[in-house]
C-alpha positions in Angstrom: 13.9 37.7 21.5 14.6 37.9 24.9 11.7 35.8 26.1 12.5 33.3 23.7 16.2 33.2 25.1 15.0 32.7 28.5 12.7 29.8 27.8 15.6 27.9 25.5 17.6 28.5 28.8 15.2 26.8 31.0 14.7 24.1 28.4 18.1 23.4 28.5 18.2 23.7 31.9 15.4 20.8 32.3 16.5 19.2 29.5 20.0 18.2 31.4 18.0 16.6 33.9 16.5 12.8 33.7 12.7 12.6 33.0 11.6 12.2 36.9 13.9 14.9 37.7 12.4 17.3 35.2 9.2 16.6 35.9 10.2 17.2 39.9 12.3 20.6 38.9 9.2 21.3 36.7 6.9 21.3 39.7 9.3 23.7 41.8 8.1 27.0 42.3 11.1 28.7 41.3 12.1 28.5 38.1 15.5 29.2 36.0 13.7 32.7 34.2 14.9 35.9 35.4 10.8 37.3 33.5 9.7 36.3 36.8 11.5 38.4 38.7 9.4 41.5 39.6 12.2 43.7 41.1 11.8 45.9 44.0 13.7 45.5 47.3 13.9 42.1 48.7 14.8 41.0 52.0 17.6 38.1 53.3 15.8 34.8 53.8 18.1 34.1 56.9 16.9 30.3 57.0 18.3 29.7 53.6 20.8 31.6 53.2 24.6 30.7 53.8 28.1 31.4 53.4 30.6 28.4 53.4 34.0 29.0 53.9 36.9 26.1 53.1 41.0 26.3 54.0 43.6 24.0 53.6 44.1 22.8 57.0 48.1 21.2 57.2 48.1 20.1 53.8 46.2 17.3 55.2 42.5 18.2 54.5 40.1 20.7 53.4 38.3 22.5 56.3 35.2 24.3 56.3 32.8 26.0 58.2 29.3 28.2 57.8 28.3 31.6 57.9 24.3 31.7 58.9 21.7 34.0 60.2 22.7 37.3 58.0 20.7 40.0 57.2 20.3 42.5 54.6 18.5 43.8 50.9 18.8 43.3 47.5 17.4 45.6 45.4 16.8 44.6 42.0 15.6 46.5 38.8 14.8 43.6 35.7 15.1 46.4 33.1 18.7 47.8 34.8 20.1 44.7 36.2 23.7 46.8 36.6 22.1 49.1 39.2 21.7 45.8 41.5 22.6 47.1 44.9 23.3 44.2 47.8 24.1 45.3 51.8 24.9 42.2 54.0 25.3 42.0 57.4 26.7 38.5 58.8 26.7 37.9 63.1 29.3 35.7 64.3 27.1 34.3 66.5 26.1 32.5 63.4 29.0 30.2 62.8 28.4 26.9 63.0 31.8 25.0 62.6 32.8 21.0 63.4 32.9 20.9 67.4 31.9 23.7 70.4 35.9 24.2 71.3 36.4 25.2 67.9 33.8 27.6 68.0 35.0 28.8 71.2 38.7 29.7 70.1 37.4 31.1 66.6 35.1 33.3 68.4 38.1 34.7 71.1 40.4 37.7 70.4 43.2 35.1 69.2 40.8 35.3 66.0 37.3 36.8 65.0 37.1 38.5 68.1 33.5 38.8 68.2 33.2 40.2 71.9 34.4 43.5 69.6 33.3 43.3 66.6 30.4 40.8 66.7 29.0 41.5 63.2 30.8 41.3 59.3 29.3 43.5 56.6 29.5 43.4 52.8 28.1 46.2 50.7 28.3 46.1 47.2 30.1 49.4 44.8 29.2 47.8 41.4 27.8 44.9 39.8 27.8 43.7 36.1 25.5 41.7 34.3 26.0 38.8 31.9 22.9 37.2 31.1 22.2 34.7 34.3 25.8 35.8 36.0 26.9 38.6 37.3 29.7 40.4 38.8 29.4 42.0 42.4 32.3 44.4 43.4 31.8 45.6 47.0 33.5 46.2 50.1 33.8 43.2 52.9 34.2 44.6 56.4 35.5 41.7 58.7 37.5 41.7 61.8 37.4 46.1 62.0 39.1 46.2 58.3 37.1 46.6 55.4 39.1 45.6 52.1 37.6 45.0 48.5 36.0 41.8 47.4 34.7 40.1 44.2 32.0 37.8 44.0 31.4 35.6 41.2 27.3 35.4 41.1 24.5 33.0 39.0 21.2 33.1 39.4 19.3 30.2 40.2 15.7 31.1 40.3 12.6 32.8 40.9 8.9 32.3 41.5 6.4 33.0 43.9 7.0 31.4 47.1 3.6 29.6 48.9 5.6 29.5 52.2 6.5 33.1 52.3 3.6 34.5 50.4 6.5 36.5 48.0 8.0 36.5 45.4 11.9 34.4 46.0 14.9 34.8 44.1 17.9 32.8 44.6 21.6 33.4 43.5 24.8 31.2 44.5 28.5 32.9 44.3 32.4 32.4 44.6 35.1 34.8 46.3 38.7 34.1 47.4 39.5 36.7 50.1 42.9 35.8 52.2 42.7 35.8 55.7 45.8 37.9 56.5 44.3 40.9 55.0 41.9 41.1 57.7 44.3 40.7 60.0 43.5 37.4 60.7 46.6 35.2 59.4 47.1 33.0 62.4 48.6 29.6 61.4 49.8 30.7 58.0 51.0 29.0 56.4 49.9 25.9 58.3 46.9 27.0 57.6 45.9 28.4 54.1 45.9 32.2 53.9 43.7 31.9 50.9 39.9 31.0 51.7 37.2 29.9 49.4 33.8 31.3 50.1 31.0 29.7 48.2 27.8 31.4 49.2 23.8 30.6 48.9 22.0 33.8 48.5 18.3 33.5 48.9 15.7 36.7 48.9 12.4 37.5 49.8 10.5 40.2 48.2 9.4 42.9 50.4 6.0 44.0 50.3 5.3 47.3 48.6 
């Protein structure tokens, strides 16, 4: 039953697509079937993975930046997804934002502060699993202050991986955190407290 569920899913999945792009998602080594997904302990794929964070900025525009070069492990279990555990580490030497002056004055103590405290964490305390999505409780230290967050997960895929020589899983997800918690509410409300993150989560299996 299960296995038949997961193969309608992909064929919906596919079947949502136009011919050539079926035939092109077809090709891909990952695939929309969480049967392929081995389970064990897999690492961050820093090149691919990202965390994009968007403000209102005046009431004018939308204003974003990125999170990159993180670290950290997943460890998955197919036959308990629920005891999913996730530990993030995010430097912030890896934002990339619009121009190097903003960089500059995000990265001073009138903000992030990096100098002292050059790294965010997030570790999850509990996820739940429904079907493809899942919710991840955990704790999100930023800024020296570590206050709950949510994150609103679906899988994507997973597959073997010819580049890596592993197995891959992916995942995207959605949080709203507001900056002032962390003590970082300069500009509100000029600047929206409330931040969306929308995060690419992409995992390499680690060899056994």
């Amino acid at each position: 039953m299960r296995r038949w569920f997961l193969a309608a899913l992909a064929a919906a999945t596919l079947g949502a697509l136009s011919p050539a792009q079926a035939q092109d998602a077809a090709q891909r080594p990952g695939q929309p079937d969480v049967a392929r997904i081995s389970g064990g302990t897999y690492e961050v794929d820093a090149n691919h993975t990202q965390v994009i964070w968007s403000v209102d900025h005046l009431g004018f525009t939308p204003l974003s930046g990125m999170f990159g070069r993180m670290s950290g492990t997943l460890l998955l279990d197919p036959k308990a997804p629920d005891m999913a555990r996730l530990a993030i580490t995010i430097p912030m030497e890896g934002l990339v934002v619009t121009s190097p002056r903003f960089a500059e004055h995000l990265a001073s103590a009138e903000f992030f502060d990096a100098a002292k405290f050059p790294t965010a964490t997030f570790t999850s305390t509990r996820v739940t699993v429904r079907g493809t999505q899942a919710t991840i409780e955990g704790d999100l230290t930023l800024h020296g202050v570590t206050r709950p967050v949510t994150l609103e997960a679906r899988f994507i895929g997973a597959g073997y991986n010819p580049q890596h020589k592993a197995e891959n899983v992916g995942f995207t997800a959605t949080a709203n955190v507001k900056r002032s918690d962390f003590g970082l509410g300069e500009a509100v409300p000029m600047v929206s407290d409330e931040v969306t993150l929308t995060i690419v989560g992409a995992f390499k299996k680690r060899p056994s």
